[in-house]
C-alpha positions in Angstrom: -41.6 23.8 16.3 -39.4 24.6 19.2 -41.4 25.2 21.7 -42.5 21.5 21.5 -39.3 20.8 24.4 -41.0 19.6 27.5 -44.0 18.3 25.2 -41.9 16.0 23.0 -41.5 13.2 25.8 -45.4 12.7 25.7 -46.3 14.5 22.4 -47.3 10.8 20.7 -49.2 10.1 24.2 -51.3 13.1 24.0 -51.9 13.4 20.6 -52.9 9.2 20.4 -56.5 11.3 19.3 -55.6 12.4 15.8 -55.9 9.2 13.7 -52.7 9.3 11.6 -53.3 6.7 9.3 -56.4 7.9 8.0 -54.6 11.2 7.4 -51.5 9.9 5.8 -53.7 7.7 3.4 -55.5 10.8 2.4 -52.1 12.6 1.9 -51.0 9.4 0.0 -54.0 9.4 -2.3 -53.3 13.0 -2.7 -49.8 12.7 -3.7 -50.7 10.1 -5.9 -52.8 12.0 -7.7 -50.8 14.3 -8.4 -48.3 12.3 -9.8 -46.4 11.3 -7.2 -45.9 7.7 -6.8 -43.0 7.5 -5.1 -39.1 9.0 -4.7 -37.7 12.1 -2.4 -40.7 13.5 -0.4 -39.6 16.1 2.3 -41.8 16.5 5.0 -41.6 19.9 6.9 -42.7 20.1 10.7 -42.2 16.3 11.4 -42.2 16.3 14.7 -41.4 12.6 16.6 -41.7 11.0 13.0 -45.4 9.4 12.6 -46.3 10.5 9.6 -42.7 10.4 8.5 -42.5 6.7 9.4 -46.3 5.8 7.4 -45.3 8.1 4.3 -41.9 5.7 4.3 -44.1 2.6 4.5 -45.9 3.9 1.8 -42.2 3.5 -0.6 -41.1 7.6 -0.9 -38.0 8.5 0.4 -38.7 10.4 3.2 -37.1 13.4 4.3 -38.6 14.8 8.0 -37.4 18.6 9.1 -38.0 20.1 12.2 -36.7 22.9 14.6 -37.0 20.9 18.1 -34.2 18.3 18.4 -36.5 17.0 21.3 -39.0 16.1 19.0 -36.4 14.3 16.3 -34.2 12.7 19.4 -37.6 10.7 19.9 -38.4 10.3 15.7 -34.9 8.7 16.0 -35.3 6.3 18.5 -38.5 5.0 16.7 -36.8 4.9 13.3 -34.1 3.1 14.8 -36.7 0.0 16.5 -37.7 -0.3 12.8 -34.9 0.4 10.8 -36.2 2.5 8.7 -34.2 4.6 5.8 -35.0 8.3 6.8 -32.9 10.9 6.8 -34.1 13.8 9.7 -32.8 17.4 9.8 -32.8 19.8 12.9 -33.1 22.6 10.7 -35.7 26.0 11.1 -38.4 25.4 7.9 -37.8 29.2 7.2 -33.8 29.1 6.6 -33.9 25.5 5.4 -31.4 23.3 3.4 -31.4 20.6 1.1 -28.4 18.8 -1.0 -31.1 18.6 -4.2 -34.8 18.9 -5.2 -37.2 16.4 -3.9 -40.2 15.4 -5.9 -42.6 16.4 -3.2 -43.1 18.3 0.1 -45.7 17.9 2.9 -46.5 19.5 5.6 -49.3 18.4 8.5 -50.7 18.9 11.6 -50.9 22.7 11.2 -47.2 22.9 11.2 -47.6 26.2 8.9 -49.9 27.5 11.0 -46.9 28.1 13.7 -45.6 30.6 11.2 -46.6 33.3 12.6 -45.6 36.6 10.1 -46.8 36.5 6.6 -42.9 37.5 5.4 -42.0 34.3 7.2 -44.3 32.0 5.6 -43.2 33.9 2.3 -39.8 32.4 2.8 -40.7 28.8 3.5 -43.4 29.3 0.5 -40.0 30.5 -1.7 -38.1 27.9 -0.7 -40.3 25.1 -1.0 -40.6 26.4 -4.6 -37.0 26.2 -4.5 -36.0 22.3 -3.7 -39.0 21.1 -5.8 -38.4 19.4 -9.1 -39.7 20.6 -12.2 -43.4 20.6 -11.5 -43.2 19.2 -8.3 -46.5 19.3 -5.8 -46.6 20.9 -2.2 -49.2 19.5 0.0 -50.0 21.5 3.3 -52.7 21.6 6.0 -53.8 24.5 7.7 -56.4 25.1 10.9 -58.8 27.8 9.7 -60.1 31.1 11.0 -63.3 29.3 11.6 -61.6 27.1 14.3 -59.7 29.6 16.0 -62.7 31.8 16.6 -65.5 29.3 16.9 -64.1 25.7 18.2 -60.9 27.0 20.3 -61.5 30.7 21.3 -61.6 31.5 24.6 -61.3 27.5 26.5 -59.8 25.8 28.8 -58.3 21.8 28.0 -57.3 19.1 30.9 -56.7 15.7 30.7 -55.5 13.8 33.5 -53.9 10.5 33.0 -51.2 8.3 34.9 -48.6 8.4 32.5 -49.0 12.3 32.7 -51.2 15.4 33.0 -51.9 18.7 30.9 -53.9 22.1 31.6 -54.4 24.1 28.0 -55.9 27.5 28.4 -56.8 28.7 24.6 -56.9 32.5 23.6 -57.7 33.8 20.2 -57.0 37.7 19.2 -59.3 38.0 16.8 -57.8 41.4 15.4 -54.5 40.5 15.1 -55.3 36.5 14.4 -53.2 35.7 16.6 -54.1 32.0 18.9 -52.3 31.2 22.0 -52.5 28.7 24.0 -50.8 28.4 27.5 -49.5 24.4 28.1 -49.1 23.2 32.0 -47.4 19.9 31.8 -47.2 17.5 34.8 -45.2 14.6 33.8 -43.8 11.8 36.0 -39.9 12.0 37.3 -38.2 9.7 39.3 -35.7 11.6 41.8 -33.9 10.2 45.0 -36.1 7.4 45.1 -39.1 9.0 45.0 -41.9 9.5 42.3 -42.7 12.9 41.7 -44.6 15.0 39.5 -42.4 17.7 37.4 -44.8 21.0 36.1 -43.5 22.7 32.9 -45.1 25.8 31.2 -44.7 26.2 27.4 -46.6 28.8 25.2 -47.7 27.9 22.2 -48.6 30.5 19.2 -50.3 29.9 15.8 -51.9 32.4 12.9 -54.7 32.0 11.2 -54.7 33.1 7.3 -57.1 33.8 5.2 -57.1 31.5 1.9 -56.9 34.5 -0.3 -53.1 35.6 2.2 -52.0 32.4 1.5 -52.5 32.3 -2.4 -50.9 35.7 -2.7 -47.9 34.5 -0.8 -47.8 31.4 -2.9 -47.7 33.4 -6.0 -45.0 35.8 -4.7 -43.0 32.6 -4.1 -43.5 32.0 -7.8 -45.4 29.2 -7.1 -48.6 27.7 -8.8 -51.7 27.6 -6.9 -53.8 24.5 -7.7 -56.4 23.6 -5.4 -57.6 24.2 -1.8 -59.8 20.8 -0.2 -62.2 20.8 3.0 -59.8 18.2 4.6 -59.6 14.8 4.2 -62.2 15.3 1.1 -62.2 16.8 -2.3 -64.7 19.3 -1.7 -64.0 23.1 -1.7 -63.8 24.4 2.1 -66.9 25.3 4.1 -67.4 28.3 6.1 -67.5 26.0 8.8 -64.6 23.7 7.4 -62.0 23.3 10.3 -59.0 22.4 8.1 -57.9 22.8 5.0 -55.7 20.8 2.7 -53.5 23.5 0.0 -51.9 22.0 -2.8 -49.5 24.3 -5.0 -46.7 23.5 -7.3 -43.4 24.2 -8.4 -43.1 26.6 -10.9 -40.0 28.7 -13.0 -37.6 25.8 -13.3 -38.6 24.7 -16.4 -39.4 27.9 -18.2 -36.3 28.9 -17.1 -34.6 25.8 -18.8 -36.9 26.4 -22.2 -35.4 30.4 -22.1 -32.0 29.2 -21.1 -32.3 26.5 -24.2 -33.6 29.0 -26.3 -30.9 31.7 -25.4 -28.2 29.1 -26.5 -29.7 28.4 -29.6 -29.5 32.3 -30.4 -26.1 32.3 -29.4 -25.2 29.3 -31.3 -27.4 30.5 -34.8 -25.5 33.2 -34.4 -22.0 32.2 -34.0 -23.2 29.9 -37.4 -24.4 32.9 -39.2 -21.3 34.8 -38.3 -19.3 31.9 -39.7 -21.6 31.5 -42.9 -21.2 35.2 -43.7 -17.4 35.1 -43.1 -17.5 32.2 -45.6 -19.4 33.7 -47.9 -17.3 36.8 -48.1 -14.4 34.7 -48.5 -15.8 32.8 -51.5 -16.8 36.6 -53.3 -13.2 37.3 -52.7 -12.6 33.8 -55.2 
């Protein structure tokens, strides 16, 4: 999101911990499964491009979104070392657009977890449901209340390395489920010769929603709920289950074909009828 500015230029550095293969397999075999072998996947909250980059590798055609053009500037130069064939948008995940349906859209990393007001996620939810195909999935991960309240809370996180330095202070408000966390970046800058340290201060915020929350929103988006996964398994989550994996899908489209279809065909049988009675007057008239 956009407060990922200072972060972006060591983002990959610090987050060299989360083990993106193994996750984007597991988001492969998901989208598999659901009958996604390949074509236009959209991938909302990319960030610098990682998963972007493997879901690519994997043969969709990968679109990456994201509000920080920090964050893309760096998925760029990465694409461009590899010469990859992905097409990234600086574009808001709650007001975004697309030039056609895609046959799948994914979100990691918590990236929904940033919106913070359920009307918000409503929006993304509704237009998601939007640029699907016909019966096309939505895959989405989300940190859980559990983790908030039990695993973050009320910490403090430093790591200290040459490249660059970061102080995270973690607050959770239970009542209003609200988790911030206060970053303190040090990262190296060269200025007038001289190595230096440069501090920045971003503040991060994230929600955490009850499973229930997020089916309601789903539905009011008109979309299909179909399955909610402890992650990276295909069990159902655990009270102590840190992430969740969400799968919903596109529905409306093609009902809405089937009535549109079936309101021609009345109009059509109907015009004929017309026509059959006008010809059958005109033959009593013989």
């Amino acid at each position: 999101m956009s407060s990922y500015e200072s972060f972006a230029s060591v983002y990959d550095m610090f987050m060299d911990n989360i083990p993106y293969r193994e996750w984007c397999g597991y988001l492969i075999g998901l989208l598999q499964e659901y009958g996604v072998q390949d074509g236009l996947v959209l991938e909302l909250g990319c960030g610098t491009g990682k998963a972007t980059r493997l879901l690519s590798r994997a043969g969709y055609d990968m679109i990456g979104i994201d509000n920080s053009p920090d964050m893309l500037e760096i998925a760029l130069e990465k694409e461009g070392k590899i010469k990859e064939d992905i097409l990234y948008l600086l574009q808001d995940m709650r007001s975004f657009e697309l030039y056609g349906t895609v046959r799948a859209v994914v979100s990691i990393c918590d990236s929904m977890n940033y919106i913070i007001e359920p009307d918000d996620l409503l929006k993304v939810f509704q237009l998601v449901n939007n640029y699907l195909d016909p019966g096309g999935v939505f895959i989405f991960d989300m940190n859980t209340k559990y983790k908030y309240e039990e695993i973050l809370g009320e910490c403090t996180i430093a790591e200290n390395r040459d490249t660059a330095s970061f102080i995270w202070d973690n607050y959770y408000d239970c009542e209003e489920q609200i988790n911030e966390y206060d970053l303190t970046l040090f990262i190296p800058e060269e200025e007038a010769g001289k190595n230096m340290y440069r501090k920045y201060e971003e503040i991060h915020y994230q929600r955490a929603y009850d499973m229930e929350e997020v089916k309601n929103l789903l539905a009011k988006a008109g979309m299909e709920f179909v399955a909610v996964y402890d992650a990276f398994t295909h069990r159902p989550p655990r009270a102590v289950s840190e992430r969740v994996y969400i799968i919903a899908r596109e529905k409306g489209k093609e009902e809405n074909r089937r009535n549109r279809s079936m309101k021609d065909y009345i109009v059509r049988a109907t015009a004929a009828n017309s026509q059959i009675r006008a010809f059958a007057a005109t033959t009593r008239e013989w």
